[in-house]
Every structure is written in structure tokens, then in C-alpha cells.
Predicted model as a PDB file, atoms N, CA, C, CB and O in Angstrom, pLDDT in the B-factor column:
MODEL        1                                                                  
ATOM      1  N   UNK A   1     139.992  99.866  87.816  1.00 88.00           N  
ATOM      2  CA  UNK A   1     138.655  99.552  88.295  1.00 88.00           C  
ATOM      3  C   UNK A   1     138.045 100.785  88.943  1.00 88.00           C  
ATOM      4  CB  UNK A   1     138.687  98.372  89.289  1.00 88.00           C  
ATOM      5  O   UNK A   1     138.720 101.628  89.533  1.00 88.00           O  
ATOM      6  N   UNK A   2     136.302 100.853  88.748  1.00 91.00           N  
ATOM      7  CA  UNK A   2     136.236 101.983  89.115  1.00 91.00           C  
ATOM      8  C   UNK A   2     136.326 101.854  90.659  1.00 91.00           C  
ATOM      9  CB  UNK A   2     135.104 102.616  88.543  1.00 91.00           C  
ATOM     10  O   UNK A   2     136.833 100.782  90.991  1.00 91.00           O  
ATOM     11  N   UNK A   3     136.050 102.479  91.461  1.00 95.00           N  
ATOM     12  CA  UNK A   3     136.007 102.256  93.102  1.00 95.00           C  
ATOM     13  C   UNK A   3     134.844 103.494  94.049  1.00 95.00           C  
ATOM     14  CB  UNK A   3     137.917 102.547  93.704  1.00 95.00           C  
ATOM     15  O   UNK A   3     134.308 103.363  95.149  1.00 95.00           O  
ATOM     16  N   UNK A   4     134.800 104.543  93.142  1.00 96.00           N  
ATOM     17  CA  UNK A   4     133.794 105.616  93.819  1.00 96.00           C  
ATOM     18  C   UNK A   4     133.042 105.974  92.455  1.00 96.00           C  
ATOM     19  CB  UNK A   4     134.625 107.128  94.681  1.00 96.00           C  
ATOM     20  O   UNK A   4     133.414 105.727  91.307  1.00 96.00           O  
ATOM     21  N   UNK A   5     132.049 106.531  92.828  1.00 96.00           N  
ATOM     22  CA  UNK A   5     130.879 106.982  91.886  1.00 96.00           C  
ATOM     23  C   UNK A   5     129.748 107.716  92.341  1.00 96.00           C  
ATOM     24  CB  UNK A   5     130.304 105.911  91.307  1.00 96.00           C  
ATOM     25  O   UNK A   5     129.357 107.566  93.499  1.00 96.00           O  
ATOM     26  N   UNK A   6     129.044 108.682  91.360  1.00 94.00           N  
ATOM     27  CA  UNK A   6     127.822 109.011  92.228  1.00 94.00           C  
ATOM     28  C   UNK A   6     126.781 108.555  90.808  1.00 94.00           C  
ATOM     29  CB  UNK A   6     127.732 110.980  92.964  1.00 94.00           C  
ATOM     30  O   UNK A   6     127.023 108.286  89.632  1.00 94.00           O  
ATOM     31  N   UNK A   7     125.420 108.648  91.722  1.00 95.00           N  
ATOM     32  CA  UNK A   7     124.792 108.660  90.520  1.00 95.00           C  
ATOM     33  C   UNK A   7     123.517 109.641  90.965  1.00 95.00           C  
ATOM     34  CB  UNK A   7     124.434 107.082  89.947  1.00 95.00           C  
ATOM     35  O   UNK A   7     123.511 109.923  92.163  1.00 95.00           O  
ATOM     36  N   UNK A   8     122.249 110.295  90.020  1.00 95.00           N  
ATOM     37  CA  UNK A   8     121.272 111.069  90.493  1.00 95.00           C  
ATOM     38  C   UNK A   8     120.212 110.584  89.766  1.00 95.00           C  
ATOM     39  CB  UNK A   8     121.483 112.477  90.401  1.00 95.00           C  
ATOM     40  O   UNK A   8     120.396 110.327  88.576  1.00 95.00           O  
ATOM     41  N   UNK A   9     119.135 110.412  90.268  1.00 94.00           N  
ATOM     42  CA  UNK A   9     118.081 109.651  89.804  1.00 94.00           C  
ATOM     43  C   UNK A   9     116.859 110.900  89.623  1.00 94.00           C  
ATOM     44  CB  UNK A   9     117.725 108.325  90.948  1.00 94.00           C  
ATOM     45  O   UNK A   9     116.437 111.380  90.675  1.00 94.00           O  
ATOM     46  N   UNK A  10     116.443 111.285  88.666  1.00 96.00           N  
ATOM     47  CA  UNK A  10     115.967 112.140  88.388  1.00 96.00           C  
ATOM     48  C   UNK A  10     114.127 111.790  87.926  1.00 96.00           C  
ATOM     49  CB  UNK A  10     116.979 112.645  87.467  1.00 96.00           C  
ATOM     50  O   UNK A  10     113.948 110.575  87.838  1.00 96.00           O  
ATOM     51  N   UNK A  11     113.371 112.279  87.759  1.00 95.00           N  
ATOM     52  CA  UNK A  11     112.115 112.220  87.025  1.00 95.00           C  
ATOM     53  C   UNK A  11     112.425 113.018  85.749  1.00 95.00           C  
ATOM     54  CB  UNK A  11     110.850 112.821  87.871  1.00 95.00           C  
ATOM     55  O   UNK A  11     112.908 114.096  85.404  1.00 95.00           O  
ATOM     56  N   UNK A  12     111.581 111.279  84.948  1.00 96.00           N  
ATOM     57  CA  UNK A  12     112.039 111.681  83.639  1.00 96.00           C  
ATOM     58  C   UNK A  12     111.062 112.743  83.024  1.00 96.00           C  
ATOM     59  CB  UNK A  12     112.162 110.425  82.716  1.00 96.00           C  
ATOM     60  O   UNK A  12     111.539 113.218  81.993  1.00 96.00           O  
ATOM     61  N   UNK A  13     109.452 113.414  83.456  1.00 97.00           N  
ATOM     62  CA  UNK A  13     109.112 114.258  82.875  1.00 97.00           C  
ATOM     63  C   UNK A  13     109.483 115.839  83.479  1.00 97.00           C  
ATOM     64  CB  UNK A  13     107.886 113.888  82.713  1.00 97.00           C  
ATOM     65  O   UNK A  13     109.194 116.926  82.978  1.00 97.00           O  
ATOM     66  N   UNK A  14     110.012 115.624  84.372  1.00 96.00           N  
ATOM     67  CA  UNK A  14     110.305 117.174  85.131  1.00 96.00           C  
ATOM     68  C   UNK A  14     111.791 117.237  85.319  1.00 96.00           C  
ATOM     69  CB  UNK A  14     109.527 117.396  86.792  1.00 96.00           C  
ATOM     70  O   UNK A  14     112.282 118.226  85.862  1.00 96.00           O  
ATOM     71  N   UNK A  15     112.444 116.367  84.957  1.00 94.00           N  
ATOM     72  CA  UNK A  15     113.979 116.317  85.703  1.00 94.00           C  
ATOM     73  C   UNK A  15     113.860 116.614  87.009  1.00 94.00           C  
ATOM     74  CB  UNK A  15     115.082 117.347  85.159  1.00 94.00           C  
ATOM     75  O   UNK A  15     115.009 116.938  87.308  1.00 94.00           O  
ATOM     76  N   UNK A  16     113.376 116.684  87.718  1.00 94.00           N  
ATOM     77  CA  UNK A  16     113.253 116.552  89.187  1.00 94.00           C  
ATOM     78  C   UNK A  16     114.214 115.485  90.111  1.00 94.00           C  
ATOM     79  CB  UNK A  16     111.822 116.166  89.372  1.00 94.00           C  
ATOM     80  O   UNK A  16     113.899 114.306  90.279  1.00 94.00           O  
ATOM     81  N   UNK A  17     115.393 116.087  90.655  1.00 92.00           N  
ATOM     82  CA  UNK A  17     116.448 115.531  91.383  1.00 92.00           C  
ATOM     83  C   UNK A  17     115.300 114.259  92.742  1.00 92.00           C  
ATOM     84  CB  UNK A  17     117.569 117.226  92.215  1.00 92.00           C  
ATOM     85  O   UNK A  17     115.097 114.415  93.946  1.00 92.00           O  
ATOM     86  N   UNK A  18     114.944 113.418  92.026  1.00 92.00           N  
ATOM     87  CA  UNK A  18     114.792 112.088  93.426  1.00 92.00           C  
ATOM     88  C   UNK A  18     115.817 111.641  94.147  1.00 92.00           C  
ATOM     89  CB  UNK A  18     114.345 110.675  92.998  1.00 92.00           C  
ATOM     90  O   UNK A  18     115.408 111.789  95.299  1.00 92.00           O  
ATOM     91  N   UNK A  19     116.731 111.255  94.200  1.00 91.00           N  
ATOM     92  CA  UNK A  19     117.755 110.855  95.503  1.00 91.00           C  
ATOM     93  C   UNK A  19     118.934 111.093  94.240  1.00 91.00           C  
ATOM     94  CB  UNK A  19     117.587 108.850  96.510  1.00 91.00           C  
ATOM     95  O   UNK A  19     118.777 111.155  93.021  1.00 91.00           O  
ATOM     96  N   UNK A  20     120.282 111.207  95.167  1.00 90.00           N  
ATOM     97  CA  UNK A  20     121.554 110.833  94.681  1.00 90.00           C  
ATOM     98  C   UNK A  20     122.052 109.491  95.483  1.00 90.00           C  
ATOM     99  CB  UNK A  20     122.562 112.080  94.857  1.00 90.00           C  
ATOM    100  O   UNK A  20     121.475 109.280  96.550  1.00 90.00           O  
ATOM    101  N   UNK A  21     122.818 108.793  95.175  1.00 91.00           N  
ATOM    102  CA  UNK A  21     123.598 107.613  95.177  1.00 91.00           C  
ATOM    103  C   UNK A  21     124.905 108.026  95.372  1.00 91.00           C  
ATOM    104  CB  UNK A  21     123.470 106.806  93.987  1.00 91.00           C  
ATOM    105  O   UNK A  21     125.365 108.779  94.513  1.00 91.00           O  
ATOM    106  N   UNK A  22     126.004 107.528  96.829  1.00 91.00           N  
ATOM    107  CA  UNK A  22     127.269 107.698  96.284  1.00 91.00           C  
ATOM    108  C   UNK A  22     127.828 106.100  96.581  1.00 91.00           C  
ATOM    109  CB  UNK A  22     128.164 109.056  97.045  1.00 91.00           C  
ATOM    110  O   UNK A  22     127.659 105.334  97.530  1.00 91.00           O  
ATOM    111  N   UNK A  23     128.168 106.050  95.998  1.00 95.00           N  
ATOM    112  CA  UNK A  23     129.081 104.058  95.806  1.00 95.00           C  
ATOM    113  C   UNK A  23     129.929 103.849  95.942  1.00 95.00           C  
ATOM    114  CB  UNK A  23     129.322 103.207  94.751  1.00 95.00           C  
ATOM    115  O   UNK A  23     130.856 104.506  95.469  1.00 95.00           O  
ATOM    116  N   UNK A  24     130.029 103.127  96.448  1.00 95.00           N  
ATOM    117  CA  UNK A  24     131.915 102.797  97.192  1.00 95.00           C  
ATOM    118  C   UNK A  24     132.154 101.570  96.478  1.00 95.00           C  
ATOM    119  CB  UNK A  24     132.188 102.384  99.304  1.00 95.00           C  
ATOM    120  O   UNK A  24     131.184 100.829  96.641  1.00 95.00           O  
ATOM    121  N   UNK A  25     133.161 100.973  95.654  1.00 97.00           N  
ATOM    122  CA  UNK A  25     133.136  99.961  95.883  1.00 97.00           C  
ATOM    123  C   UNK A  25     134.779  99.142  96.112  1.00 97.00           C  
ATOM    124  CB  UNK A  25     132.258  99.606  94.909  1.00 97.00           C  
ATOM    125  O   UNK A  25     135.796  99.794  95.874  1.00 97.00           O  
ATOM    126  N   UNK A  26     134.850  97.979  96.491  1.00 96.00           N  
ATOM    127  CA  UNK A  26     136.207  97.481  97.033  1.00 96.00           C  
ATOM    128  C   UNK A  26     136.088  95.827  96.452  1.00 96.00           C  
ATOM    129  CB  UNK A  26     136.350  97.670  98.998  1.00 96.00           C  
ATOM    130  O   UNK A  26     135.192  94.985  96.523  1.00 96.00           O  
ATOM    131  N   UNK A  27     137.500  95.836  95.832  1.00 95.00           N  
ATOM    132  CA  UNK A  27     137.541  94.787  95.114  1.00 95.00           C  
ATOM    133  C   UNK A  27     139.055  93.310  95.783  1.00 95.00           C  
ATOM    134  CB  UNK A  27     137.774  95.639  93.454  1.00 95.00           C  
ATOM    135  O   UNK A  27     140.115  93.583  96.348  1.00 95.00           O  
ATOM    136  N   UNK A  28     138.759  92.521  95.573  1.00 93.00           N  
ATOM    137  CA  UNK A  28     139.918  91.841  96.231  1.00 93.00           C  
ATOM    138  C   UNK A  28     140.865  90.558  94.798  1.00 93.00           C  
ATOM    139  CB  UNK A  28     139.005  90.817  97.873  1.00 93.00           C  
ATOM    140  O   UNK A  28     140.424  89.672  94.066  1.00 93.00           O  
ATOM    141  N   UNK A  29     141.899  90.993  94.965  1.00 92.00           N  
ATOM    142  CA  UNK A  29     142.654  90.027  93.900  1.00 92.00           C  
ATOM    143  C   UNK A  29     142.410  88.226  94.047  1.00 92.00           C  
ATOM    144  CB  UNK A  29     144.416  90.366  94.144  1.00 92.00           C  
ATOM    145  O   UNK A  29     142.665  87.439  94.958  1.00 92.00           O  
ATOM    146  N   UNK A  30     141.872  88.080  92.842  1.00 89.00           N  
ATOM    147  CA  UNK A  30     141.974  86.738  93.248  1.00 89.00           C  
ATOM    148  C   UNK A  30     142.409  85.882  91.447  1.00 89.00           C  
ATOM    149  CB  UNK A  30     140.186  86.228  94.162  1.00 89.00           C  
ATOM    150  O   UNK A  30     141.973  85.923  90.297  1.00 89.00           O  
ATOM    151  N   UNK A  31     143.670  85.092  92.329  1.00 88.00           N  
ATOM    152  CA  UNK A  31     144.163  84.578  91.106  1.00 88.00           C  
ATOM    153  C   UNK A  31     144.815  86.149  90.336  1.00 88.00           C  
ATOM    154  CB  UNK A  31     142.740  83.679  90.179  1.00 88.00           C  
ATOM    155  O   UNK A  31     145.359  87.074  90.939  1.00 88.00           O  
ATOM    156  N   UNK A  32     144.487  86.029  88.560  1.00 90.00           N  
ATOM    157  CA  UNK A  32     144.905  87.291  88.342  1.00 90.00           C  
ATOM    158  C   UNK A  32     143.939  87.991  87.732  1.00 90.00           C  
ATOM    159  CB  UNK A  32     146.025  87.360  87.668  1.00 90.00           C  
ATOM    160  O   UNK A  32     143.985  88.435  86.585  1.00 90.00           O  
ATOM    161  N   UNK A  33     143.093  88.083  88.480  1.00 90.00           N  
ATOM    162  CA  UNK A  33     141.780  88.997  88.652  1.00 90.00           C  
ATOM    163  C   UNK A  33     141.646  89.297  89.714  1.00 90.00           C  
ATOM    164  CB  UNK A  33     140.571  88.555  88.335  1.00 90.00           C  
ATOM    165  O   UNK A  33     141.977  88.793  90.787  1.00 90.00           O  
ATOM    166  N   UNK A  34     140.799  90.732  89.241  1.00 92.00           N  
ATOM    167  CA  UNK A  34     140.419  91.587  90.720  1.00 92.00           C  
ATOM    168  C   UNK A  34     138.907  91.587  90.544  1.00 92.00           C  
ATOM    169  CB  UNK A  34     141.108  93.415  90.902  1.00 92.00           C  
ATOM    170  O   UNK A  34     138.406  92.214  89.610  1.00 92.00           O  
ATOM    171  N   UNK A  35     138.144  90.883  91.435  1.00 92.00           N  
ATOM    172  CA  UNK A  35     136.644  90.910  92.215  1.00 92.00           C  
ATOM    173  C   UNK A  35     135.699  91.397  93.145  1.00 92.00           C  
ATOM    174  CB  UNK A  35     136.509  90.280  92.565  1.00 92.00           C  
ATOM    175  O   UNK A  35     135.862  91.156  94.341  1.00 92.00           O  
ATOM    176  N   UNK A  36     134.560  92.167  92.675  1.00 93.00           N  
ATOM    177  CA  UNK A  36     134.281  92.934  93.842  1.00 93.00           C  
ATOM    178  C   UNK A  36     133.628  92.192  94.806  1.00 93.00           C  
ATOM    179  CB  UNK A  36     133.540  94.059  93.571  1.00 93.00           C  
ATOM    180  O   UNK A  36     132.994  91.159  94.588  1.00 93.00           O  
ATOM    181  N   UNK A  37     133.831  92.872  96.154  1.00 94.00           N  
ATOM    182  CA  UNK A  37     133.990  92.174  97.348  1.00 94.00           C  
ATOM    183  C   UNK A  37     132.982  92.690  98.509  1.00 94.00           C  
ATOM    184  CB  UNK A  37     135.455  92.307  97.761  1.00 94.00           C  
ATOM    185  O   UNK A  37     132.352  92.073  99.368  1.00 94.00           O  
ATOM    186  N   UNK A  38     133.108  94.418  98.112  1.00 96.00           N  
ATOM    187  CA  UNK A  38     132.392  95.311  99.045  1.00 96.00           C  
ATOM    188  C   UNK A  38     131.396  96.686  98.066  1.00 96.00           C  
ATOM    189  CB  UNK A  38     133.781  96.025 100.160  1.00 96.00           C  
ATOM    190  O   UNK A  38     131.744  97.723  97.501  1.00 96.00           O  
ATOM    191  N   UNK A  39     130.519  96.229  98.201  1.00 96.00           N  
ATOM    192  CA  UNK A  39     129.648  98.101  97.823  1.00 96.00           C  
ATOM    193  C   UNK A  39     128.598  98.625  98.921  1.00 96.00           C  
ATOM    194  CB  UNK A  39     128.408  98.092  96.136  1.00 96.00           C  
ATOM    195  O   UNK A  39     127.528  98.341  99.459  1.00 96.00           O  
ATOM    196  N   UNK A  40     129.484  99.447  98.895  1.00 95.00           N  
ATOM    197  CA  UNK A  40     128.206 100.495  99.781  1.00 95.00           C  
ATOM    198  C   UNK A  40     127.657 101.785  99.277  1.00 95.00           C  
ATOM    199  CB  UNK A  40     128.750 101.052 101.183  1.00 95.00           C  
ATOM    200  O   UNK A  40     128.374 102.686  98.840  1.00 95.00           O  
ATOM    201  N   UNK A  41     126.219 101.844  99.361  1.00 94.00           N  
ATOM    202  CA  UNK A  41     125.470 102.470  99.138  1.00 94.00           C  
ATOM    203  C   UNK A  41     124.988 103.759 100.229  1.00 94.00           C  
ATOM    204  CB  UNK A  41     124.739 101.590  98.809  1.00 94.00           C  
ATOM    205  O   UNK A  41     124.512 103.641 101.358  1.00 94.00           O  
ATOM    206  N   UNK A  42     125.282 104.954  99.489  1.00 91.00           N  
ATOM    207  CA  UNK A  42     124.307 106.048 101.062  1.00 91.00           C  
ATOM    208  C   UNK A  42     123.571 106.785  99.726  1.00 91.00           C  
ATOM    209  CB  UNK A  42     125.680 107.705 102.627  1.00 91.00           C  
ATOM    210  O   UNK A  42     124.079 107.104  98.652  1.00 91.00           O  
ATOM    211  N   UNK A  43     121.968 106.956 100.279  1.00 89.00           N  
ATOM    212  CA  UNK A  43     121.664 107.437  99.516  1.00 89.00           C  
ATOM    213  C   UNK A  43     120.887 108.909  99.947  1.00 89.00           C  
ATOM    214  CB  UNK A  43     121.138 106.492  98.892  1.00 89.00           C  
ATOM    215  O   UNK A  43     120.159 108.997 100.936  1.00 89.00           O  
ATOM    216  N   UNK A  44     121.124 109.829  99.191  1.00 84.00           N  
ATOM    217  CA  UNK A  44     120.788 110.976 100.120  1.00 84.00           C  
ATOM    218  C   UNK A  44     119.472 111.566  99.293  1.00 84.00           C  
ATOM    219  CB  UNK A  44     122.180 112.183 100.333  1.00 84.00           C  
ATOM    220  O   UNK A  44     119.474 111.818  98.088  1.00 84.00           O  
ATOM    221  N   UNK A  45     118.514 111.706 100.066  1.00 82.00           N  
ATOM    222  CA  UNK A  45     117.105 112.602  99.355  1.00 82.00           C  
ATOM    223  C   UNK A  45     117.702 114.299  99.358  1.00 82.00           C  
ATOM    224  CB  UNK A  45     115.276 112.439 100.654  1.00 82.00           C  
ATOM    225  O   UNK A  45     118.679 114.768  99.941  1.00 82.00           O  
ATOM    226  N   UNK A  46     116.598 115.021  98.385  1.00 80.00           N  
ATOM    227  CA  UNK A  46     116.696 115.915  97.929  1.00 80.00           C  
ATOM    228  C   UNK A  46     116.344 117.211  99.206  1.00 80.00           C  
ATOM    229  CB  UNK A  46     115.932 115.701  96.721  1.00 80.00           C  
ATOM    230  O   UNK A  46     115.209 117.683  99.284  1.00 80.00           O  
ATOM    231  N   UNK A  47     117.204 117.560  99.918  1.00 77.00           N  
ATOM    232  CA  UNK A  47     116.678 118.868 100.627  1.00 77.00           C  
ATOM    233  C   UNK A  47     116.981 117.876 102.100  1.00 77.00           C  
ATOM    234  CB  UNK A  47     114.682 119.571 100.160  1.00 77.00           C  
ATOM    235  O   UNK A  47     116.150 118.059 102.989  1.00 77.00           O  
ATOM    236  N   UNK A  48     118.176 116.785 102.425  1.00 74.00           N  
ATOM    237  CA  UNK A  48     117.461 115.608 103.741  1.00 74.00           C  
ATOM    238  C   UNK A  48     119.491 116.025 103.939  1.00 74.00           C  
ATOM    239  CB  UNK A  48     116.413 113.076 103.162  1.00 74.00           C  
ATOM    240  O   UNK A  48     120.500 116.069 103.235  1.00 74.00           O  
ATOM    241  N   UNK A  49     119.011 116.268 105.575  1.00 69.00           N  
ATOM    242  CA  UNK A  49     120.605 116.352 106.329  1.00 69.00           C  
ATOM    243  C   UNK A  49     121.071 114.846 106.517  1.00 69.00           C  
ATOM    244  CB  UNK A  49     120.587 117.184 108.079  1.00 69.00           C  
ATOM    245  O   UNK A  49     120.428 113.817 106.307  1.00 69.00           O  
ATOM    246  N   UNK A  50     122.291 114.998 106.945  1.00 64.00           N  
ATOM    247  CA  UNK A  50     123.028 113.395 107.113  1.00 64.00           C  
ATOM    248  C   UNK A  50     122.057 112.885 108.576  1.00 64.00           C  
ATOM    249  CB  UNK A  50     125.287 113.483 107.543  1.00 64.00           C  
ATOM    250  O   UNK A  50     121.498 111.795 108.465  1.00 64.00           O  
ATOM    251  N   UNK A  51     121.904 113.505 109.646  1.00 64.00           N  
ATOM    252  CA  UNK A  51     120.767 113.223 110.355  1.00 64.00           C  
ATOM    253  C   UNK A  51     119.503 112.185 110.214  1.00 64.00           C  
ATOM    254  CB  UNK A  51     120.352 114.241 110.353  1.00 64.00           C  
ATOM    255  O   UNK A  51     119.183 111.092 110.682  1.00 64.00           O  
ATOM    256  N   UNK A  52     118.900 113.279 109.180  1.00 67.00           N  
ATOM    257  CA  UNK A  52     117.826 112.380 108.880  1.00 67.00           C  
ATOM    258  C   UNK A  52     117.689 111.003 107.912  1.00 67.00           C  
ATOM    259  CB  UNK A  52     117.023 113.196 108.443  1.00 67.00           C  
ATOM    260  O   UNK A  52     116.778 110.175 107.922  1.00 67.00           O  
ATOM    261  N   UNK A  53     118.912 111.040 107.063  1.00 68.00           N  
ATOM    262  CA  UNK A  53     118.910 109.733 106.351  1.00 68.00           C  
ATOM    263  C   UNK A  53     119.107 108.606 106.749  1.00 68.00           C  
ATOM    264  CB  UNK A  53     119.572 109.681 105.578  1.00 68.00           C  
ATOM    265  O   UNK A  53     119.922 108.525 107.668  1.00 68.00           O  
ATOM    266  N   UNK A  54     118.616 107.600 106.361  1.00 69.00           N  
ATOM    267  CA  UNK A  54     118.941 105.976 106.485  1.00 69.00           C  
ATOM    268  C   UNK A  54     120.097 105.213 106.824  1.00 69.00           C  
ATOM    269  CB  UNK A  54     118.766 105.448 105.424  1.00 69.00           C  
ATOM    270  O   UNK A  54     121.212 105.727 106.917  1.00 69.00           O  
ATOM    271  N   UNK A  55     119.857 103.941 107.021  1.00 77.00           N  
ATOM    272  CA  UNK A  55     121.493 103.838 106.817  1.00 77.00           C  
ATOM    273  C   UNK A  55     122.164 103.468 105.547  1.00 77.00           C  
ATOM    274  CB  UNK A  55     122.027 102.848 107.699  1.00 77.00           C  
ATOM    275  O   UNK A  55     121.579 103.556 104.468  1.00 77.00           O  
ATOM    276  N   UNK A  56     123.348 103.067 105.662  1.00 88.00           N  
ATOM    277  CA  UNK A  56     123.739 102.732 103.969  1.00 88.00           C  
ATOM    278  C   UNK A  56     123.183 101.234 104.216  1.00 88.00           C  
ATOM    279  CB  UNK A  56     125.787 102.860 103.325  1.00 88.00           C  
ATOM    280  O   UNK A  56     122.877 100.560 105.199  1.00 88.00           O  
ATOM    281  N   UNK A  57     123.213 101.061 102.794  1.00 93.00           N  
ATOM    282  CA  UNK A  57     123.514  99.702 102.114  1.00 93.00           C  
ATOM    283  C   UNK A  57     124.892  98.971 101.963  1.00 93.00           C  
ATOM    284  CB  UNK A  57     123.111  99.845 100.846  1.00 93.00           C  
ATOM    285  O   UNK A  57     125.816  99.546 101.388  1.00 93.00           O  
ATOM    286  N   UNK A  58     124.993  98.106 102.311  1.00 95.00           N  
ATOM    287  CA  UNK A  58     126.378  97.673 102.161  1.00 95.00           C  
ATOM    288  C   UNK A  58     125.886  96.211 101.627  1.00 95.00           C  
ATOM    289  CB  UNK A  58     127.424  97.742 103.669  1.00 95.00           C  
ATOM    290  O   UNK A  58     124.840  95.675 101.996  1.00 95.00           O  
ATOM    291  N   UNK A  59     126.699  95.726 100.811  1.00 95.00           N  
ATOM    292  CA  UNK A  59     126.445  94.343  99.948  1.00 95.00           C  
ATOM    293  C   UNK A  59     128.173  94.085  99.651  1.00 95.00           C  
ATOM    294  CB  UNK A  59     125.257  94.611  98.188  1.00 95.00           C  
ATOM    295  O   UNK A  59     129.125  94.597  99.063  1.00 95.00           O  
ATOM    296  N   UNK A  60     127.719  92.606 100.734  1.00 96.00           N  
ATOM    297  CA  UNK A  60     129.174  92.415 100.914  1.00 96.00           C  
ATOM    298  C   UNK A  60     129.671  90.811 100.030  1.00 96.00           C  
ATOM    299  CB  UNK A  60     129.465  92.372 102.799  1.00 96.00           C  
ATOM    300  O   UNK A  60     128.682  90.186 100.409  1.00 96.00           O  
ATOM    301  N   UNK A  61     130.166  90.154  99.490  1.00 92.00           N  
ATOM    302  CA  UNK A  61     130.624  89.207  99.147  1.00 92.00           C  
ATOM    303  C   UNK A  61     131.632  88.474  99.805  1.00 92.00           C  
ATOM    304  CB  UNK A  61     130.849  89.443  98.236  1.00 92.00           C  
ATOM    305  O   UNK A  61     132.743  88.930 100.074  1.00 92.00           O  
ATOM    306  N   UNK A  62     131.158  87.100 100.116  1.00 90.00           N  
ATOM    307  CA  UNK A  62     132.423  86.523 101.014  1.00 90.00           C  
ATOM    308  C   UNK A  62     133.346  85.243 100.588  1.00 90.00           C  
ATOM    309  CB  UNK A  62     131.830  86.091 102.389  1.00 90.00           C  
ATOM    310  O   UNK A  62     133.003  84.103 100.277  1.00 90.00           O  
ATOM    311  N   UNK A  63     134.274  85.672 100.658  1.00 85.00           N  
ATOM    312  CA  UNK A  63     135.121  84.498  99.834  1.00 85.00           C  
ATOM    313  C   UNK A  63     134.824  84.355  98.143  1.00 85.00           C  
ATOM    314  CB  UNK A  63     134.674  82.931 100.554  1.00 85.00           C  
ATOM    315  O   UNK A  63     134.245  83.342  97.749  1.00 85.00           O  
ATOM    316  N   UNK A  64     135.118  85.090  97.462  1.00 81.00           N  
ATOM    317  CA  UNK A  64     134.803  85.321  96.268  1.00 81.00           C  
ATOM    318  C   UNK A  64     136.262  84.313  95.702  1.00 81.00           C  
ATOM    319  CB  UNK A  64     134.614  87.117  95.907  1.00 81.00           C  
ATOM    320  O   UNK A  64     137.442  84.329  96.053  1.00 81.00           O  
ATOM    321  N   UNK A  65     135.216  83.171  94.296  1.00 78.00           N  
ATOM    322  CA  UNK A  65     136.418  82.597  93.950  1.00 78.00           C  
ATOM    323  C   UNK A  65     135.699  82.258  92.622  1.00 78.00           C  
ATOM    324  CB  UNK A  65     137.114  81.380  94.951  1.00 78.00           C  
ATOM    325  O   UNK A  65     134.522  81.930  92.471  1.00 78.00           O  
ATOM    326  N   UNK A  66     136.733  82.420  91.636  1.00 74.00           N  
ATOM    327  CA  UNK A  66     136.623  81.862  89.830  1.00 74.00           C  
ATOM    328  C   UNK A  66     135.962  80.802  90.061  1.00 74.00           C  
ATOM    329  CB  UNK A  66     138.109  81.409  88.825  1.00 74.00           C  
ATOM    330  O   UNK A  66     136.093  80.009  90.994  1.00 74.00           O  
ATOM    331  N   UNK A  67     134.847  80.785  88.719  1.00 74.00           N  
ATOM    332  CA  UNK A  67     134.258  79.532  88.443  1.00 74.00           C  
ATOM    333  C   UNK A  67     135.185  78.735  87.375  1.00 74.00           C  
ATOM    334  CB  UNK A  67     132.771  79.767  87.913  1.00 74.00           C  
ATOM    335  O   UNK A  67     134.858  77.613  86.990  1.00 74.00           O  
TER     336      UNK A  67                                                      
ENDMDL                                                                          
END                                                                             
């Protein structure tokens, strides 16, 4: 499963770097599958210190169970 990632969101007529994305994500066994549970999001602008950015996103799932 994947668990880290980045991604870069660009403009599609200039390629122009708009934010990067880095993703966390955390998965929990259930039954005999593994389900994600936790992602967090930080997203960083182009030319922006850890200072000035936002906070993350976090999107959490609780009690995750098979339909």
C-alpha cells in the first residue's frame, strides 16, 4: 500500500509550479484487508516558508468496517 506521496499542481498553459501536496497516508487491518484510516495533507505554495503556511488537512476515518 502506498503510504507517502507528493504531488505538484502545475498550470496547464505555463507549467507554472501552483502548490505541492505531500500525503501521508495510514491504513488499519481489518478482517483481511487493510483500510485507510488516516490522510494528511500539508500543502506548500511556491516561494512560502513552513511559517507562513496553513495547517494540514487531516481526514480521518473512524471505525472503518466491510460492507
Amino acid at each position: 500500500l502506498t503510504a507517502h506521496f507528493l504531488t505538484t499542481l502545475r498550470d496547464p498553459k505555463t507549467s507554472q509550479v501552483l502548490e505541492k501536496q505531500d500525503v501521508r497516508d495510514s491504513h488499519t487491518k481489518v478482517g483481511k484487508y487493510y483500510i485507510l484510516t488516516n490522510r494528511s495533507i500539508r500543502t506548500i505554495q511556491p516561494g512560502q516558508s513552513d511559517a507562513d503556511r496553513g495547517d494540514d488537512i487531516l481526514i480521518r476515518f473512524d471505525n472503518p468496517s466491510p460492507l
